[in-house]
C-alpha positions as protocol buffer text, in pm:
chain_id: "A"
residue {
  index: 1
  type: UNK
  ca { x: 2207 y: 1628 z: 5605 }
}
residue {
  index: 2
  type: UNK
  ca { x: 1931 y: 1859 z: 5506 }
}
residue {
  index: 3
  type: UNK
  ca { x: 1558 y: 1777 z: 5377 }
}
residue {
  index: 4
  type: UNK
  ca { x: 1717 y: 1897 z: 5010 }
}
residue {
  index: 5
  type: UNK
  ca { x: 1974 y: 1628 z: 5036 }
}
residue {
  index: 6
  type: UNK
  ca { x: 1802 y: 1376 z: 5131 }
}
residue {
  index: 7
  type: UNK
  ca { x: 1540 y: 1395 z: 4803 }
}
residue {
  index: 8
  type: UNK
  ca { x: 1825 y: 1425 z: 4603 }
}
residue {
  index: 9
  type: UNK
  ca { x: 1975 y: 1091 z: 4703 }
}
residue {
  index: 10
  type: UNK
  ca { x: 1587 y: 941 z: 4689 }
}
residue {
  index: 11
  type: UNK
  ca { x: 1556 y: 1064 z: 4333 }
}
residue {
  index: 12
  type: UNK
  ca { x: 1916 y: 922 z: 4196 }
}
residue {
  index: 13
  type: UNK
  ca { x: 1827 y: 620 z: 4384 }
}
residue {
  index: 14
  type: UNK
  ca { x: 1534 y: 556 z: 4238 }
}
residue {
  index: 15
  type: UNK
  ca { x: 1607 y: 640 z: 3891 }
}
residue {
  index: 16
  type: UNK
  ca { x: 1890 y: 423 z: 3916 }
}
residue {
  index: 17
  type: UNK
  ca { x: 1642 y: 139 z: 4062 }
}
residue {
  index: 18
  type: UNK
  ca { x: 1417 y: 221 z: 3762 }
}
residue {
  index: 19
  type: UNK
  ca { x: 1707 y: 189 z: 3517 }
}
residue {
  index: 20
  type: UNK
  ca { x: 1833 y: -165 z: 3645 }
}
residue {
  index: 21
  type: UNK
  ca { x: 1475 y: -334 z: 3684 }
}
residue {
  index: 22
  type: UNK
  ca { x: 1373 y: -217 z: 3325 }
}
residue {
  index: 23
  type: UNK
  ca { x: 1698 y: -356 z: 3185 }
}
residue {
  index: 24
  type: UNK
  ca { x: 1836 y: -22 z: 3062 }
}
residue {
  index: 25
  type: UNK
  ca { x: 2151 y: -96 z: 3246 }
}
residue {
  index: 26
  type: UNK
  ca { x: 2325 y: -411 z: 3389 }
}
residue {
  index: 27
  type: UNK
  ca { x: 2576 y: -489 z: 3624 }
}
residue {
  index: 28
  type: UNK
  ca { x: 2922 y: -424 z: 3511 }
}
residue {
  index: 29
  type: UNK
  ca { x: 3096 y: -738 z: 3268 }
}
residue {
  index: 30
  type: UNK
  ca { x: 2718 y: -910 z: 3178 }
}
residue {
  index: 31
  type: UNK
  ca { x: 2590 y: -731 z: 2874 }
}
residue {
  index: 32
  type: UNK
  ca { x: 2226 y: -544 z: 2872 }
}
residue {
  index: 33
  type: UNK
  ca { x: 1900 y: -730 z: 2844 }
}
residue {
  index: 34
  type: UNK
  ca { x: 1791 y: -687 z: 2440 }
}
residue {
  index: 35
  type: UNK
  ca { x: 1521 y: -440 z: 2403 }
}
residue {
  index: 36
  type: UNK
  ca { x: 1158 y: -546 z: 2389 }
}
residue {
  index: 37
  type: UNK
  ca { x: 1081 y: -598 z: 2025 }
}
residue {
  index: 38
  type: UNK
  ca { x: 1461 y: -708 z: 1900 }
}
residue {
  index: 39
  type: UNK
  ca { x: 1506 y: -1024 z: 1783 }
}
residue {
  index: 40
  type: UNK
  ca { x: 1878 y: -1092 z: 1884 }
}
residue {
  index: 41
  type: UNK
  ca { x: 2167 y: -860 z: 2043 }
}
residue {
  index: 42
  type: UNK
  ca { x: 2306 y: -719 z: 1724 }
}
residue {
  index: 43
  type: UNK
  ca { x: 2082 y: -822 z: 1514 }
}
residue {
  index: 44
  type: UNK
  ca { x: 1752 y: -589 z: 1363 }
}
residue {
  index: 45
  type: UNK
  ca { x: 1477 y: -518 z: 1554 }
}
residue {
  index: 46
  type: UNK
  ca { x: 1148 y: -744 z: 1456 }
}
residue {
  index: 47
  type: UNK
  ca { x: 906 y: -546 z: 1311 }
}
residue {
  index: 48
  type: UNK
  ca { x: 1125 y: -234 z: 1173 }
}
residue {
  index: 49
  type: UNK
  ca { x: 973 y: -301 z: 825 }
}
residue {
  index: 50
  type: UNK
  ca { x: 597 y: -295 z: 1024 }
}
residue {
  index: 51
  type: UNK
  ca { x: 688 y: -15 z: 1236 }
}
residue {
  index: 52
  type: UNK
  ca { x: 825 y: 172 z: 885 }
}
residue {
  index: 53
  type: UNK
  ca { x: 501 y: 70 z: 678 }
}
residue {
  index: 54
  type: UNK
  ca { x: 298 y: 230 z: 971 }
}
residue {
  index: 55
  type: UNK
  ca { x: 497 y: 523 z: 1026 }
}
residue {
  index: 56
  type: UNK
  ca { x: 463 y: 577 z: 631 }
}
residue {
  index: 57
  type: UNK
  ca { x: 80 y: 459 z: 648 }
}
residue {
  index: 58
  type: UNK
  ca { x: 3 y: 772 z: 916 }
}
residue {
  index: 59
  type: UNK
  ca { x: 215 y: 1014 z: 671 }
}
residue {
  index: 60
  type: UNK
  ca { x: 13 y: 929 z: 398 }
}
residue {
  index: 61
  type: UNK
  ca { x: -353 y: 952 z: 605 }
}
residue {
  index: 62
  type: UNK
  ca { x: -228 y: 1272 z: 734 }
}
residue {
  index: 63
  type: UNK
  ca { x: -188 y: 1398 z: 372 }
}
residue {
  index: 64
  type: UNK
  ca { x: -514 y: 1244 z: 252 }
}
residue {
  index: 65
  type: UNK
  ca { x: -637 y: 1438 z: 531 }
}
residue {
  index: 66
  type: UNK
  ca { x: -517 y: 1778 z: 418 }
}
residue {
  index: 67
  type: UNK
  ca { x: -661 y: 1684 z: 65 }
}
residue {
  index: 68
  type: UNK
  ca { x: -989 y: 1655 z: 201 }
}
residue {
  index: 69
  type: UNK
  ca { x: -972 y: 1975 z: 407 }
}
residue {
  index: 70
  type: UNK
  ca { x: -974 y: 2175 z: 92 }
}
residue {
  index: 71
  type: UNK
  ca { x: -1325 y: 2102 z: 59 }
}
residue {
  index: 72
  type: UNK
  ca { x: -1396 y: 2229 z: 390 }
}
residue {
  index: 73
  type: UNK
  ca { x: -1288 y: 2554 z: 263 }
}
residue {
  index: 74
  type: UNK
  ca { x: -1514 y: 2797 z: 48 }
}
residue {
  index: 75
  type: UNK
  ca { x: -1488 y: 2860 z: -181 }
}
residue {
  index: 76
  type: UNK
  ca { x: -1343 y: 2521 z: -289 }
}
residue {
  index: 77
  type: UNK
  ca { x: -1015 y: 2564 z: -503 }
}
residue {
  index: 78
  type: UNK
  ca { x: -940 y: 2286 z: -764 }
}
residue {
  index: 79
  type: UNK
  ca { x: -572 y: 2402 z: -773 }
}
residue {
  index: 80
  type: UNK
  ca { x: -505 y: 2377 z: -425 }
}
residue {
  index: 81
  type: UNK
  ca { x: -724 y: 2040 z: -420 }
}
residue {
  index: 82
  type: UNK
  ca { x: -477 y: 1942 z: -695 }
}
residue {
  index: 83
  type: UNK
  ca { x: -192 y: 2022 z: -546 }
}
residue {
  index: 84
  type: UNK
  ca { x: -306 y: 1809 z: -226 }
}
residue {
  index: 85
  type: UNK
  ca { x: -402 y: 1549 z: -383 }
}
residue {
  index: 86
  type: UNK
  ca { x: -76 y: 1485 z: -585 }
}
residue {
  index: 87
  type: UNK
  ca { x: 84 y: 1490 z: -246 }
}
residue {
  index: 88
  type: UNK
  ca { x: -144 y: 1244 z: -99 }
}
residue {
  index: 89
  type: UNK
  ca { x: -102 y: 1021 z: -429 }
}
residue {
  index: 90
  type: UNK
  ca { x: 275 y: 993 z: -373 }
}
residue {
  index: 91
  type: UNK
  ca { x: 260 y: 931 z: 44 }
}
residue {
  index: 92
  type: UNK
  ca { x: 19 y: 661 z: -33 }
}
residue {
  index: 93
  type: UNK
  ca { x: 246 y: 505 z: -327 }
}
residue {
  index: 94
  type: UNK
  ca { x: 552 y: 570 z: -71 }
}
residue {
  index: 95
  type: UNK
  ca { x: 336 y: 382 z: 150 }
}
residue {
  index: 96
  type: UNK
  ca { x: 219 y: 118 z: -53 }
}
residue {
  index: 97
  type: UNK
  ca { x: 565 y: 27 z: -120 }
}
residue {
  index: 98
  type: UNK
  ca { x: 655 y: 19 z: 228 }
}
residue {
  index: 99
  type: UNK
  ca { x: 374 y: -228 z: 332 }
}
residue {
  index: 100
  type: UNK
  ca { x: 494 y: -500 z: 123 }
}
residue {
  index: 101
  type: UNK
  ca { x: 621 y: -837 z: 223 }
}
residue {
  index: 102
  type: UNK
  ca { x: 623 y: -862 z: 631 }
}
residue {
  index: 103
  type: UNK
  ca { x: 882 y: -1101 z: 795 }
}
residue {
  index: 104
  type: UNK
  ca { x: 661 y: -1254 z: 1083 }
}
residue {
  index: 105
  type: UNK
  ca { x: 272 y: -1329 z: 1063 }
}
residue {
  index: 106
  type: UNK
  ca { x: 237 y: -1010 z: 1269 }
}
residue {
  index: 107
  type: UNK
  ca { x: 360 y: -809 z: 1000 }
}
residue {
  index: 108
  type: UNK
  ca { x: 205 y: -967 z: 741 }
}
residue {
  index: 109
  type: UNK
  ca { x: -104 y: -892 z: 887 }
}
residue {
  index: 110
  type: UNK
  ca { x: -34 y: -562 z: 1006 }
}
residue {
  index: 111
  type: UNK
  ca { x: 66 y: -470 z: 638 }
}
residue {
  index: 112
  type: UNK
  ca { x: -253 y: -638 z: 518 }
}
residue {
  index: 113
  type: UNK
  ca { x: -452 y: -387 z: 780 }
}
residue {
  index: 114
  type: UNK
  ca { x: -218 y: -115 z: 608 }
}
residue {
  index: 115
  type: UNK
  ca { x: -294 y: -229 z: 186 }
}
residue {
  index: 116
  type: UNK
  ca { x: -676 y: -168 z: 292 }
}
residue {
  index: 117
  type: UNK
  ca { x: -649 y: 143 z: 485 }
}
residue {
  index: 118
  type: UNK
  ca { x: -423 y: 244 z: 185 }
}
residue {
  index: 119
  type: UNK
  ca { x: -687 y: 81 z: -90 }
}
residue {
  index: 120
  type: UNK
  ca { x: -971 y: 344 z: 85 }
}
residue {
  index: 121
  type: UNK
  ca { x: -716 y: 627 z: 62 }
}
residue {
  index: 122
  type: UNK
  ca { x: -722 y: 601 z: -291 }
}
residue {
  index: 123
  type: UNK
  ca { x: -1093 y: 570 z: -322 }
}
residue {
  index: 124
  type: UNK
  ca { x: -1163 y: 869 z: -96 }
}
residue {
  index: 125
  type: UNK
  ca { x: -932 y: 1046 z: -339 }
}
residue {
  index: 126
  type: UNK
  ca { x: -1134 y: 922 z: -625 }
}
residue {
  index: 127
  type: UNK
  ca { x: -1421 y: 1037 z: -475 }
}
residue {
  index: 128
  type: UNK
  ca { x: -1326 y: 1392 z: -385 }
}
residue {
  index: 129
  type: UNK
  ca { x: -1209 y: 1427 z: -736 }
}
residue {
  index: 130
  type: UNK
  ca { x: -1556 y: 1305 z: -913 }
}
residue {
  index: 131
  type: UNK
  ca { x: -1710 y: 1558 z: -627 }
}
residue {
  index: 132
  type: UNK
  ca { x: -1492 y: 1874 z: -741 }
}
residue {
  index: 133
  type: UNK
  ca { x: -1564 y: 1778 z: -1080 }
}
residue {
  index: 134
  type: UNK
  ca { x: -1969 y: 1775 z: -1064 }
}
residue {
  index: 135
  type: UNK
  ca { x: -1985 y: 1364 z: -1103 }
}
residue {
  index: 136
  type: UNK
  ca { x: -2082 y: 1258 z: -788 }
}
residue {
  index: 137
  type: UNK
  ca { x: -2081 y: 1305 z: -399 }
}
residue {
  index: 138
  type: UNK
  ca { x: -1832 y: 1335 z: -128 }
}
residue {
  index: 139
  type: UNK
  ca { x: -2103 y: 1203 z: 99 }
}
residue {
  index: 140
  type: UNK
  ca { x: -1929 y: 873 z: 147 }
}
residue {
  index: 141
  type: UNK
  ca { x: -1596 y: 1092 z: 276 }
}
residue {
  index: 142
  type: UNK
  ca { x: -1670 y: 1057 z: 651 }
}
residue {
  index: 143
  type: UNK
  ca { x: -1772 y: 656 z: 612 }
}
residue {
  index: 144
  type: UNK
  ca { x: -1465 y: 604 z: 402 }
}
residue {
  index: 145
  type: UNK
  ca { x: -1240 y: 781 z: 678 }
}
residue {
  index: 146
  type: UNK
  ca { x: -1374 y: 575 z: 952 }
}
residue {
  index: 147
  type: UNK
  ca { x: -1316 y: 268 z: 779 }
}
residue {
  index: 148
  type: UNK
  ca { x: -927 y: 392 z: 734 }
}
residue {
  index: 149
  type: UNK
  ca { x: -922 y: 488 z: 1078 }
}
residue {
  index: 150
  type: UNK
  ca { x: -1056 y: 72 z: 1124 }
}
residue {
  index: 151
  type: UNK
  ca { x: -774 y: -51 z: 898 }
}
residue {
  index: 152
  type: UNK
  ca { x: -522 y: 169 z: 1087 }
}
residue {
  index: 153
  type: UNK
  ca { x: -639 y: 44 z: 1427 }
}
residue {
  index: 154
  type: UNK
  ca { x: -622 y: -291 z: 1320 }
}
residue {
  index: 155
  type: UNK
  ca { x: -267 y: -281 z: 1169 }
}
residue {
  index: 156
  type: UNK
  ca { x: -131 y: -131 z: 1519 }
}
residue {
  index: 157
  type: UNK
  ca { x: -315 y: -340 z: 1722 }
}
residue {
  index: 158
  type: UNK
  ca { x: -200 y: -665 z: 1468 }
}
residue {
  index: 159
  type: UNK
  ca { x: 178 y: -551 z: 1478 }
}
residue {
  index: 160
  type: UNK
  ca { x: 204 y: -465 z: 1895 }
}
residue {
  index: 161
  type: UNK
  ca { x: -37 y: -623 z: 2024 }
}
């Protein structure tokens, strides 16, 4: 047996060593260990609806996001602000739906992290707007995204951790 051989056989050996420890597979006639996070074999994975709400809570920051980006353009263009804005509107709607209800007290407070990160999406809006439009300031912008950033932390941290 050559040197090539022998780190062939290591590396199968050890990724089937890997495999059997973590549970991915299981001796043949028992059946596999659940996966971490399900609640019973067959049955729906524990926090789906958090891990949806979140997944639909980053889509709508991200679009938020773009929104406020138009102002980082000059000069600033109210139809492409618009446009952005709609967008961000519908992800946070999307989202708000999504973040409802909450089957364990994880998710229920994960999804409350996720209402107020979604509650200062809308007011960042609303203050862009009342910016483009000559009624007030966007100076609050960076503050406001922090405290989403917060929320979002917190809703993570309150559904895995």
């Amino acid at each position: 047996m050559n040197g090539r051989q022998v780190l062939w056989i290591l590396l199968i050996a050890g990724v089937g060593l890997y495999l059997w420890k973590s549970g991915k597979v299981s001796r043949v006639g028992t059946a596999p260990a659940p996966a971490a996070g399900s609640s019973a074999p067959g049955g729906t994975a524990s926090g789906f609806a958090g891990e949806a709400c979140l997944t639909a809570l980053d889509q709508a920051n991200r679009r938020v996001q773009e929104a406020s980006s138009v102002f980082t353009r000059a000069p600033i263009d109210p139809a492409a602000f618009a446009s952005e804005s709609e967008g961000a509107s519908s992800a946070i709607s999307a989202a708000n739906e999504k973040c409802s209800g909450g089957g364990s007290t994880a998710e229920q407070r994960s999804m409350e992290e996720a209402r107020g990160a979604l509650s200062e999406m809308r007011a960042l809006l609303m203050d862009l707007s009342a910016a483009l439009a000559g009624n007030g300031s966007a100076a609050d912008a960076p503050r406001r995204q922090e405290t989403i950033n917060r929320h979002m932390d917190a809703a993570r941290l309150a559904l895995r951790g």
